[in-house]
Structure formats: structure tokens, C-alpha cells
Steps between C-alpha positions, in 0.01 A plus 500: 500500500482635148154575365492477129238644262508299111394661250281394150847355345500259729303176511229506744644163636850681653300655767406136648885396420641755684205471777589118542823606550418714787549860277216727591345556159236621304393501142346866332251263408380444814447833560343590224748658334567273199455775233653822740730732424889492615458759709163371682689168565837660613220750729358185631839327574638806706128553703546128588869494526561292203824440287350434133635257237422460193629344145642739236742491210636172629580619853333489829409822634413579887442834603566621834502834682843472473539483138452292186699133486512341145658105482519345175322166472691287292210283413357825281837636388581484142759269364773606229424313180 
């Protein structure tokens, strides 16, 4: 099973989302970590064999030992006009 870490650009509520949907996850914010530094969290992921996601630039993010993954959200991408 994957094991997901959020991070602060995500709302609080994904973590029970994803949890209700069987996803192991956990919010920074329940760790304390609400105001950390990328590298603490991204630390914290790989001690607890996390993949990290996050929101930026109107992509989601996740962050893996293997590499960075960026998907465009169309929700958050900007229309011509």
C-alpha cells in the first residue's frame, strides 16, 4: 500500500478522504509540521517511507525516492481569454 505524506497546500480534510478510502495518509499537520521546511517534510516522508504531495502552480506534486511527478489539475489551470 502507498503511504502518502500531504503537505500545508493541502486541506487538512484530504488526509481523512484519502483515509476513508483506505490510502494510508497523514497530514504535516498532524505531525507538527504545519510551518516546516521542504526539506524537513521530504526528511520526514523518506524516514517513514512516505511519497509527498502537495499543491503548486496548478499541479499536483508527489515526491518519491524515485523522482518528482507533476499532473496538471485542470480545476486550477488557467483558461485563454
Amino acid at each position: 500500500m502507498t503511504a502518502v505524506l500531504l503537505d500545508q497546500g493541502l486541506p487538512f480534510s484530504t488526509a481523512r478522504l484519502l483515509i476513508e478510502q483506505g490510502v494510508d495518509a497523514i497530514h504535516v499537520f498532524e505531525l507538527g509540521m504545519g510551518e516546516s521546511v521542504d526539506e524537513a517534510i521530504l526528511a520526514t516522508a523518506r524516514s517513514q517511507g512516505r511519497i509527498v504531495c502537495t499543491l503548486g502552480g496548478g499541479a499536483l506534486v508527489t515526491v518519491t525516492a524515485a523522482g518528482l511527478r507533476v499532473r496538471r489539475l485542470p480545476v486550477f489551470s488557467r483558461q485563454p481569454g
